[in-house]
C-alpha positions as CSV (number, residue, x, y, z in Angstrom):
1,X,205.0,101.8,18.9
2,X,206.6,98.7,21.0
3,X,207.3,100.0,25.0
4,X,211.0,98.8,26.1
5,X,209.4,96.2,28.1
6,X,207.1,94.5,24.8
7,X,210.5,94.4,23.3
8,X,212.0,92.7,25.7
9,X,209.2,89.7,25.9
10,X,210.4,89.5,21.8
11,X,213.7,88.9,22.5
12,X,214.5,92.2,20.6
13,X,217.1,95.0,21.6
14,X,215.2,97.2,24.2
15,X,216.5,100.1,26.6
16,X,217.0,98.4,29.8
17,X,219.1,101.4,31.1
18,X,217.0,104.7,30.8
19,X,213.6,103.7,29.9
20,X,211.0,105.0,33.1
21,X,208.9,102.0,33.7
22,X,211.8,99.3,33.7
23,X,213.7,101.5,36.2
24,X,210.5,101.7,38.5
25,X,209.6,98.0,38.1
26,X,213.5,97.1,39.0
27,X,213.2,99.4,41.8
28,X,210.3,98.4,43.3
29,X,211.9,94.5,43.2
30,X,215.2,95.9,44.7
31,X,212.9,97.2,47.7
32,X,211.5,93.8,48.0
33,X,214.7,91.6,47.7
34,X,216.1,94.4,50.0
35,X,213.2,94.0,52.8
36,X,213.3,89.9,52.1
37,X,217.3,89.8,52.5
38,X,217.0,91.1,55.8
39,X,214.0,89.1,57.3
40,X,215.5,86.6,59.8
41,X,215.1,82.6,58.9
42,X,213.4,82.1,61.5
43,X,210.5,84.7,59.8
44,X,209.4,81.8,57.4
45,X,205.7,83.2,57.2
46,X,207.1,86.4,56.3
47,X,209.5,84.9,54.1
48,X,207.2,83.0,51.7
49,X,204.3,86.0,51.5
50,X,207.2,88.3,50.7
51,X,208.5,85.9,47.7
52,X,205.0,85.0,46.6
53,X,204.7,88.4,45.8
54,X,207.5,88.8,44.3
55,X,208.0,85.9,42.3
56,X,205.6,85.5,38.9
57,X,204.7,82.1,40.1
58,X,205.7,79.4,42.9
59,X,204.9,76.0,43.9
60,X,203.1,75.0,47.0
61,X,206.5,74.2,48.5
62,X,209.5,76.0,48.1
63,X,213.2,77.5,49.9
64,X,214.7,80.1,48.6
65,X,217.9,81.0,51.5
66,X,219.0,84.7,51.4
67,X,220.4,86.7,50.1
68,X,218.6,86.2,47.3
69,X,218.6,89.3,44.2
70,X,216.6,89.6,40.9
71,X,216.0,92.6,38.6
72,X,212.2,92.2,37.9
73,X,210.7,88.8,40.2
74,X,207.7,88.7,37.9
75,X,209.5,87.0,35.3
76,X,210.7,84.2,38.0
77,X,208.6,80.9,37.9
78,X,209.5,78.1,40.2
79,X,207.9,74.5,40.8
80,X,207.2,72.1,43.6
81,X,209.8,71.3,45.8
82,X,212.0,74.1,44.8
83,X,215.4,74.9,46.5
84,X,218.1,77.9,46.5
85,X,220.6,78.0,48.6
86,X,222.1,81.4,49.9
87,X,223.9,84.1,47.0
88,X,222.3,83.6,43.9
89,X,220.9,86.4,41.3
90,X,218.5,86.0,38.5
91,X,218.5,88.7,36.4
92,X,214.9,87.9,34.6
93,X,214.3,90.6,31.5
94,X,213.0,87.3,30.1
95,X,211.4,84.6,31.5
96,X,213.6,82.1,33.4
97,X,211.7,78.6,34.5
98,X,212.4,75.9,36.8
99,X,210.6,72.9,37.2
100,X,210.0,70.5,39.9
101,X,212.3,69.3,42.3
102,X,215.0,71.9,41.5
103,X,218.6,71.9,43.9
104,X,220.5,75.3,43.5
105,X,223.5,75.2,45.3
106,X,224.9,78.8,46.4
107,X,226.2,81.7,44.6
108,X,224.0,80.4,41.2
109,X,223.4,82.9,38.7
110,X,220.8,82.7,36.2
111,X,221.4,86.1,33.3
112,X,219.0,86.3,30.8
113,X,220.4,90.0,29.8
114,X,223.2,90.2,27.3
115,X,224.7,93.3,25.7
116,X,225.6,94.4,21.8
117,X,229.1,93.8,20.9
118,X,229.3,97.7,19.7
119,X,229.9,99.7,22.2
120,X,227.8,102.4,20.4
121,X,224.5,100.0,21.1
122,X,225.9,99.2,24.8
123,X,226.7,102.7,25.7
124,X,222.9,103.8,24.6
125,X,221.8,101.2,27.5
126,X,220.2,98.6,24.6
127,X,220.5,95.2,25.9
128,X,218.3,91.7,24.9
129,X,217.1,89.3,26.9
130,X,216.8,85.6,26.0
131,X,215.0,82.8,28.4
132,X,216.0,80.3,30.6
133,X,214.1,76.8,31.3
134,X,215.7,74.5,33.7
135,X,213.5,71.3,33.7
136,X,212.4,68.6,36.4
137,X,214.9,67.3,39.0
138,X,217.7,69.2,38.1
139,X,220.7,69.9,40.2
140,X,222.9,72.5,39.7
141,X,226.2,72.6,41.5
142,X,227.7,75.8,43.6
143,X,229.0,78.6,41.3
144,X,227.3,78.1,38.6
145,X,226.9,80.7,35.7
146,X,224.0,80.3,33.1
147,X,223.7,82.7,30.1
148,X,220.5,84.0,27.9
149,X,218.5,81.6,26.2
150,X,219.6,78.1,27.9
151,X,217.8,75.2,28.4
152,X,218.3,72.5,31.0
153,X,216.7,69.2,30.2
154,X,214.8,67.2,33.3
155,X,217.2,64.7,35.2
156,X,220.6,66.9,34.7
157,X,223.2,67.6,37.0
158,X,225.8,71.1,36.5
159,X,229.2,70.7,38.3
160,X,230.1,73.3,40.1
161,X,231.8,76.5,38.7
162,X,230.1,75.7,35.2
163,X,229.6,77.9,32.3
164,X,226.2,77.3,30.6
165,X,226.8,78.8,27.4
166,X,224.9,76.2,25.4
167,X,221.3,74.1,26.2
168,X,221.7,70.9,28.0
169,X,220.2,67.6,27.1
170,X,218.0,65.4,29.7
171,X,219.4,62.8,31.9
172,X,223.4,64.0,31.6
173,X,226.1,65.0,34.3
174,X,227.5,68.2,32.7
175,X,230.4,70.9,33.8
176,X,233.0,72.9,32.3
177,X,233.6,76.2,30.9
178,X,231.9,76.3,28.6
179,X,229.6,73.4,30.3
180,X,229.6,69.9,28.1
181,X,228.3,66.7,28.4
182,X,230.3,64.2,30.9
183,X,228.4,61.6,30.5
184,X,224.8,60.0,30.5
185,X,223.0,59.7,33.9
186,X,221.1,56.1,34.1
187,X,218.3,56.1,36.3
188,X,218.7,55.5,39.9
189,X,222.3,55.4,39.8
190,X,224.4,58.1,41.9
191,X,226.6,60.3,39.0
192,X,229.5,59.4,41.0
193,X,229.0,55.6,40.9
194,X,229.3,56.0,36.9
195,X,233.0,56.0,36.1
């Protein structure tokens, strides 16, 4: 028999509400985001061991600014050059991924739980989780929502306040609820400049 947590890795419906070892594992993170959230900035050394422990993988050189909350951490992978500004929450039952040279403007959040339209499944505290995969050199904007299972190609920007209900394509300025295409980003050019 499948524990809650091997159905989670399938993507299937799993107990996310009462099952013993999720509600430990999210515990334990709490205590960590908790004891991170109120190191000072100035406790960088601190800081990083603290996130490197939490986190399932991290780059050589990453920022994450507090307060920062997740459910599990070990789900979390980040690449070089990573940066998340103050507010944001990743709720990781699946994997969520971000490349290299990821911006993260505040009050971000990454969901990779959703929840069975009957409330019969909901109320018994079965949930999925989907992953989420942000690519290289990606910049998403303040306020930003992404839901379970997006992808964000390398190169793309996210306007602020944007609903990511869908996967986004590489190299495209993107925003809206729900979050479409704007327009194509050429290379070196600044979004703006392309009216």
């Amino acid at each position: 028999m499948k524990s809650e947590k091997e159905k989670a890795r399938e993507g299937l419906l799993y107990d996310a509400n009462y099952d013993e070892e999720l509600l430990r594992e999210r515990e334990a993170c709490a205590d960590m985001t908790y004891e991170l959230n109120l190191l000072r900035p100035s406790q960088a050394a601190e800081r990083e061991a603290l996130l490197r422990r939490l986190l399932g993988r991290a780059g050589k050189a990453f920022t994450i600014i507090s307060p920062f909350f997740c459910d599990y951490g070990y789900n979390i992978s980040i690449g070089e050059n990573f940066f998340m500004n103050m507010n944001c929450v990743i709720l990781d039952g699946a994997k969520v991924t971000f490349g290299d040279n990821v911006f993260i403007a505040p009050g971000c959040g990454f969901y990779t739980a959703g929840h069975p339209l009957d409330s019969e499944r909901r109320n018994r505290g079965l949930e999925y989780a989907r992953p989420i995969t942000v690519g290289n050199n990606v910049w998403i904007g303040a306020q930003v929502c992404v839901l379970p299972g997006v992808t964000i190609g390398d190169n793309t920007v996210i306007g602020a306040g944007s609903v990511v209900t869908k996967s986004m394509p590489a190299n495209v300025l993107a925003a809206g609820n729900p979050c479409r295409v704007i327009r194509k980003i050429e290379e070196g050019c600044d979004p703006r400049e392309q009216q």
